[in-house]
C-alpha positions as CSV (number, residue, x, y, z in Angstrom):
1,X,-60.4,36.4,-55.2
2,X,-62.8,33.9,-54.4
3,X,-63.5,30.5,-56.1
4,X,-65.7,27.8,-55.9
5,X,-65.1,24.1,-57.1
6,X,-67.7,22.9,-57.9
7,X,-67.5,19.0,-57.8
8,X,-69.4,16.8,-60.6
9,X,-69.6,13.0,-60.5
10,X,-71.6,10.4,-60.7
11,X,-74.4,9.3,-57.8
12,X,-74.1,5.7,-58.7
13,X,-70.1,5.7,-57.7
14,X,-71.2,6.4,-54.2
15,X,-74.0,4.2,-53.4
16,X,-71.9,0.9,-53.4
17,X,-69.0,2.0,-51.5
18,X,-68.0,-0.1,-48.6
19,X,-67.2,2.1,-45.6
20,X,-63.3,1.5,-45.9
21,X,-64.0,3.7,-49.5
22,X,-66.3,6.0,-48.1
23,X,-63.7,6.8,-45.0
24,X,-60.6,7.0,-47.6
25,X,-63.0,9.5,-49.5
26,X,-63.5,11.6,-46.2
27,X,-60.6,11.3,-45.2
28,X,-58.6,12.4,-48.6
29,X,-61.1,15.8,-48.7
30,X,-59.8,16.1,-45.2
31,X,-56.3,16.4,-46.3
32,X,-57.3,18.4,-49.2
33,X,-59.0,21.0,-46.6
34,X,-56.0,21.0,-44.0
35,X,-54.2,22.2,-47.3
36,X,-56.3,24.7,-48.5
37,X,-56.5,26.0,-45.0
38,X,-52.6,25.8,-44.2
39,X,-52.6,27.6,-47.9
40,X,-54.7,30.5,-46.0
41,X,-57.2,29.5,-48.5
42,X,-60.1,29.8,-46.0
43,X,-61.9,26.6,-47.2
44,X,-65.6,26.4,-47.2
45,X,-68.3,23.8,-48.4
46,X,-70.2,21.2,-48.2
47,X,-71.3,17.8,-49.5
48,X,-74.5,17.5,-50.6
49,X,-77.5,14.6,-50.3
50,X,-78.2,12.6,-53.6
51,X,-79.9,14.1,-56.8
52,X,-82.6,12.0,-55.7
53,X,-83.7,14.4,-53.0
54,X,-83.6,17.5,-54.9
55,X,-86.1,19.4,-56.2
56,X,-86.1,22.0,-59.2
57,X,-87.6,25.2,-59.5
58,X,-87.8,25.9,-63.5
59,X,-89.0,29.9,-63.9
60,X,-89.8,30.6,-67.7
61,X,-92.0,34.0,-69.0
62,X,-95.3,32.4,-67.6
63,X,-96.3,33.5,-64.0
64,X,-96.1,30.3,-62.1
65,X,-93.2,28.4,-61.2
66,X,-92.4,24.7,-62.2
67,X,-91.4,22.4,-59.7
68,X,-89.9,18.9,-60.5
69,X,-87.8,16.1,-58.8
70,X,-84.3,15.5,-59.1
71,X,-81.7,17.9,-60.7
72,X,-82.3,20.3,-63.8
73,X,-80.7,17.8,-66.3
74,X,-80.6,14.5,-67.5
75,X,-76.8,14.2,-66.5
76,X,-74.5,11.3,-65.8
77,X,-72.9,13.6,-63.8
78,X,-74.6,15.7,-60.9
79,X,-73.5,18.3,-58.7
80,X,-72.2,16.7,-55.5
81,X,-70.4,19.2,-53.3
82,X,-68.7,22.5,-53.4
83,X,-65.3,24.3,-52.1
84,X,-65.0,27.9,-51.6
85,X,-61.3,29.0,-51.7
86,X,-59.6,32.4,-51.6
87,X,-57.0,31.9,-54.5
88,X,-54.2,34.2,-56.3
89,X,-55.3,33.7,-59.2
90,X,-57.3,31.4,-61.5
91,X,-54.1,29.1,-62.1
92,X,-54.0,28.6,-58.1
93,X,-57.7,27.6,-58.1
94,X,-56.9,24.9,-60.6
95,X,-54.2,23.8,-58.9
96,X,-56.4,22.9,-56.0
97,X,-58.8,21.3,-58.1
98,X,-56.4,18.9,-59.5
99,X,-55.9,17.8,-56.0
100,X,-59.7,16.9,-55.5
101,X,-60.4,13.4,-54.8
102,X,-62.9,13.0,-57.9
103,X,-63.2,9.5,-59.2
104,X,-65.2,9.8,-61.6
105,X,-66.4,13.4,-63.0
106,X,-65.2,16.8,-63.3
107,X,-64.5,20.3,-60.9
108,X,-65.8,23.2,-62.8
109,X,-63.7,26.2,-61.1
110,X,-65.8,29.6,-60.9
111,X,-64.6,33.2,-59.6
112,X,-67.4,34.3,-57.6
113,X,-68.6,37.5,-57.6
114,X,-67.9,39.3,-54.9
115,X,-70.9,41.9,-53.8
């Protein structure tokens, strides 16, 4: 089965970094990725650009659609990146997640429907 890891931290951790932490960073989700891969976990995902480039699209009962900046939620937390593993079970999934190079946040770990 399929699960994706869905990596929350904070923006603000980021911004600072010096490139020596930003390379450690890279490199450390390398290793995580040569794992899940010699794992034959088929590892998939992406990083993705600040909250501050997002936009949301709020749909409620009315007929038009909302559109503001930034993410859904006033969060100290926001959604930063994703994996998409093929796990064993659930257990294996969190396995994995504990070896995620998070310093400050949470990996929510999600079965994904499979269509």
């Amino acid at each position: 089965m399929r699960y994706a890891l869905l990596i929350y931290e904070n923006n603000i951790d980021y911004q600072d970094a010096t490139p020596e932490q930003w390379q450690e960073a890279m490199e450390a989700h390398g290793r995580f990725s040569a794992e899940a891969a010699e794992r034959s976990m088929n590892p998939g995902g992406e990083a993705l650009q600040p909250t501050a480039t997002a936009r949301t699209v709020r749909f409620d009962n009315s007929t038009a659609a909302i559109v503001t900046d930034g993410p859904f939620a006033e969060t100290k937390e926001q959604l930063g990146g994703f994996y998409i593993l093929d796990c064993q079970s659930i257990d294996e999934a969190i396995e994995m997640a504990k070896k995620l190079p998070v310093l400050n946040g949470s990996v929510e770990v999600r079965p994904v429907i499979e269509f």
